[in-house]
RODO-2510 file (C-alpha; in nm, 4 decimals, decimal comma):
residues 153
     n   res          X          Y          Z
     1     x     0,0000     0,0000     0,0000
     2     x     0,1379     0,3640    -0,0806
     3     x     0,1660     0,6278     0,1976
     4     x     0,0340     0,9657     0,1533
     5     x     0,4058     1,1003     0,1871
     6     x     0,4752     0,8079    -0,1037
     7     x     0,2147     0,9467    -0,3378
     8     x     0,3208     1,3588    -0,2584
     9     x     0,6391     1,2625    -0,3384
    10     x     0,5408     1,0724    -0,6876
    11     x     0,3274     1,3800    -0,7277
    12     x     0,5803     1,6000    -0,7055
    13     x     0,8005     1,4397    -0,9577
    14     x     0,6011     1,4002    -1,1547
    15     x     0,5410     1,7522    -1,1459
    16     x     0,8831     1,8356    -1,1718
    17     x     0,9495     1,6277    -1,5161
    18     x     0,6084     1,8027    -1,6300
    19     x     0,7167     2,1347    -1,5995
    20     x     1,1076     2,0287    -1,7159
    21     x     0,9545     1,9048    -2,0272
    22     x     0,7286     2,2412    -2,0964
    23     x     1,0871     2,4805    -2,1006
    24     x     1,2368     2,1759    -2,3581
    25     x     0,9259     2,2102    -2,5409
    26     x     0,9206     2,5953    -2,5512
    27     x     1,3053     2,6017    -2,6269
    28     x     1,2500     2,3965    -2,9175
    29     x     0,9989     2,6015    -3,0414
    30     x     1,1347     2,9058    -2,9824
    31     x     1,4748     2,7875    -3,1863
    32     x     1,2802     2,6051    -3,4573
    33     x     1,3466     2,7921    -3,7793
    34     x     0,9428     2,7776    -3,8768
    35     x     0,8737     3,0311    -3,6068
    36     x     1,0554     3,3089    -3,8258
    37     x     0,8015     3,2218    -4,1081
    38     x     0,4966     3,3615    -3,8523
    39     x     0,3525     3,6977    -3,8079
    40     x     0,4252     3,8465    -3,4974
    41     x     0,1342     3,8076    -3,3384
    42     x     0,1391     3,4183    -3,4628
    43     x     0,4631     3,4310    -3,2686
    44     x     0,3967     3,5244    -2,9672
    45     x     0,1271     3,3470    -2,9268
    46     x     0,3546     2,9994    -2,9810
    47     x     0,6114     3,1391    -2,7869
    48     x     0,3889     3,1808    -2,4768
    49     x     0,2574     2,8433    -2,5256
    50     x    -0,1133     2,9435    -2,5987
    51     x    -0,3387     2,8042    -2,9085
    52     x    -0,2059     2,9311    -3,2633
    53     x    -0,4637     2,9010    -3,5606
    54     x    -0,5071     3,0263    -3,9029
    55     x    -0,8193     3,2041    -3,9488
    56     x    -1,0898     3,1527    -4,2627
    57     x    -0,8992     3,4841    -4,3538
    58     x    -0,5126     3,3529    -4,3432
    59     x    -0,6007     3,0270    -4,5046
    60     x    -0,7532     3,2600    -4,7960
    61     x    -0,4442     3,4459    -4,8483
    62     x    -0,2073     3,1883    -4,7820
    63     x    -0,3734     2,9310    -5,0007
    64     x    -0,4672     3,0028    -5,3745
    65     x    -0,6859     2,6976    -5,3403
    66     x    -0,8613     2,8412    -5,0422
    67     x    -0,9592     3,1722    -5,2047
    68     x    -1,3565     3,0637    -5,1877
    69     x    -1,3163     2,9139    -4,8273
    70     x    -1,5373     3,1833    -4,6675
    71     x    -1,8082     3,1843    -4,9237
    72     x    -1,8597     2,7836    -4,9037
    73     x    -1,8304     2,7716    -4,5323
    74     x    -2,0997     3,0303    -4,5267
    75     x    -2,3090     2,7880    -4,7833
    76     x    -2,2923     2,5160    -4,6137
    77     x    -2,2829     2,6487    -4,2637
    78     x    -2,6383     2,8474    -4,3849
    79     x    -2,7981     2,5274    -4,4641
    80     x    -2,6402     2,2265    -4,2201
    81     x    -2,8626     2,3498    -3,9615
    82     x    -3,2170     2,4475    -4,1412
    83     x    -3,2321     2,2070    -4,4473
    84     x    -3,3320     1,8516    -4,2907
    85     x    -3,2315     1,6022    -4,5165
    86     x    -3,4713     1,3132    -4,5857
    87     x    -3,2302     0,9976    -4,5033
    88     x    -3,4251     0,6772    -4,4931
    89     x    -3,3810     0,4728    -4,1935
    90     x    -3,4857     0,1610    -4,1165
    91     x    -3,6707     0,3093    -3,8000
    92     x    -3,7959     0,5776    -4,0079
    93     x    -3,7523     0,7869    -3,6375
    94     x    -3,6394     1,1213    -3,8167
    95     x    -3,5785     1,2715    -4,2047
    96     x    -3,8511     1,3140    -4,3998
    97     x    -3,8731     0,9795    -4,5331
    98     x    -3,7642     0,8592    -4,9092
    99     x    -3,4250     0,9649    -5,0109
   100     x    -3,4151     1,1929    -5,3596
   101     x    -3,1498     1,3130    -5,5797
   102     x    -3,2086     1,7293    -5,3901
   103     x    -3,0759     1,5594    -5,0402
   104     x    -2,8160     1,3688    -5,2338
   105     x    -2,7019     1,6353    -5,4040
   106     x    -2,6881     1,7958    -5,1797
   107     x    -2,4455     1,5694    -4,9849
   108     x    -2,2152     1,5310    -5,2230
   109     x    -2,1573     1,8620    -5,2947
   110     x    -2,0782     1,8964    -4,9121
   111     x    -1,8412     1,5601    -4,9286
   112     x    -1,6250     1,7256    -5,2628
   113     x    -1,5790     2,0351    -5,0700
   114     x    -1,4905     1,9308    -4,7478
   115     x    -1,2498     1,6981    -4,9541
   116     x    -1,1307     1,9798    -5,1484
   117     x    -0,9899     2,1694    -4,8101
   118     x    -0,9243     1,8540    -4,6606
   119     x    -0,6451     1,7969    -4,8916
   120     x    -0,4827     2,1273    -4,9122
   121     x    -0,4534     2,1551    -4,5644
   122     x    -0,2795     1,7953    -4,5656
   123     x    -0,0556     1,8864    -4,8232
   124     x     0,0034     2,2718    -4,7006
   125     x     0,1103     2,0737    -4,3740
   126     x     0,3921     1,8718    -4,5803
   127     x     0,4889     2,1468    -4,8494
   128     x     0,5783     2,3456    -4,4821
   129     x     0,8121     2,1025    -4,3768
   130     x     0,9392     1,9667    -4,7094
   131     x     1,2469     1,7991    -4,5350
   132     x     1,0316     1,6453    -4,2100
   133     x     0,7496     1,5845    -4,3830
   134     x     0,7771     1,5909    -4,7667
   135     x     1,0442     1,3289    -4,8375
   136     x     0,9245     1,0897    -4,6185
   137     x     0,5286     1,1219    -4,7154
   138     x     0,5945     1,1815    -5,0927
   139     x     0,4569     0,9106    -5,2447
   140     x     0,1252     0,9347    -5,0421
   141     x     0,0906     1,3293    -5,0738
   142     x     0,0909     1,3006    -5,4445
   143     x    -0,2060     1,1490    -5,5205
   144     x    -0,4148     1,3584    -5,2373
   145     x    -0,2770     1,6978    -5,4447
   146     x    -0,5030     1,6795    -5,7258
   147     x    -0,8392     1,6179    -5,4833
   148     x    -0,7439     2,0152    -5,4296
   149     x    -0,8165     2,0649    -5,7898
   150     x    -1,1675     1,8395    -5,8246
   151     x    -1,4074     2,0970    -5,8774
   152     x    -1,6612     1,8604    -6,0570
   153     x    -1,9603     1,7166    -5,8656
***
């Protein structure tokens, strides 16, 4: 059985190698040569450790591909919560009941666009660290480039 002084003392350690670990992480951040490629505002927020994302806004200016990113999130975020789509269940509990080719549609369009980011954030992510990342993933990032390119439905 463990004492209480036994357990405080395992607490504290692993306390210790907790915070020991947060000034290696925050070292290696603050000397990785990525951090140079961010705004200032982008940096301090990694330096100090807190949440760093791109906004609908960055991604558009960053990202040729991700020029219309605003206009089809507001699409689809207009109609995700309104438009209830008629999926047939076996319990028939909610939907409107038959499918049709509206509700279908309708789906894929929101599947071919969600693929469409999808993949230019994976490959953004590897084109940014071509040495980590794109050597070693090459042959799988390839094929997922030209899904940023399928406009078709």
């Amino acid at each position: 059985m463990v004492s209480d002084t036994q357990k405080k003392n395992s607490d504290v350690k692993l306390l210790k190698e907790f915070e020991d670990g947060m000034k290696e992480q925050k070292l290696r951040i603050k000397e990785h040569p990525y951090l140079n490629s961010l705004t200032v505002p982008q940096k301090n927020k990694a330096l100090k450790g807190d949440e760093m994302y791109y906004t609908k806004a960055d991604f558009e200016s960053k990202n040729e591909i991700c020029n219309g990113l605003s206009l089809d999130f507001q699409l689809l975020s207009n109609f995700v919560h309104p438009l209830p789509l008629s999926i047939e269940r076996i319990d028939n509990d909610r939907g409107r009941g038959e499918s049709n080719i509206y509700d279908l549609t309708y789906s894929l369009a929101c599947l071919k666009i969600a693929t469409k980011y999808l993949a230019a954030s994976t490959v953004s992510v590897v084109d940014n660290f071509p040495e980590e990342l794109g050597k070693r993933f090459k042959l799988l990032i390839d094929p997922i480039r030209e899904f940023q390119f399928d406009e078709g439905i």
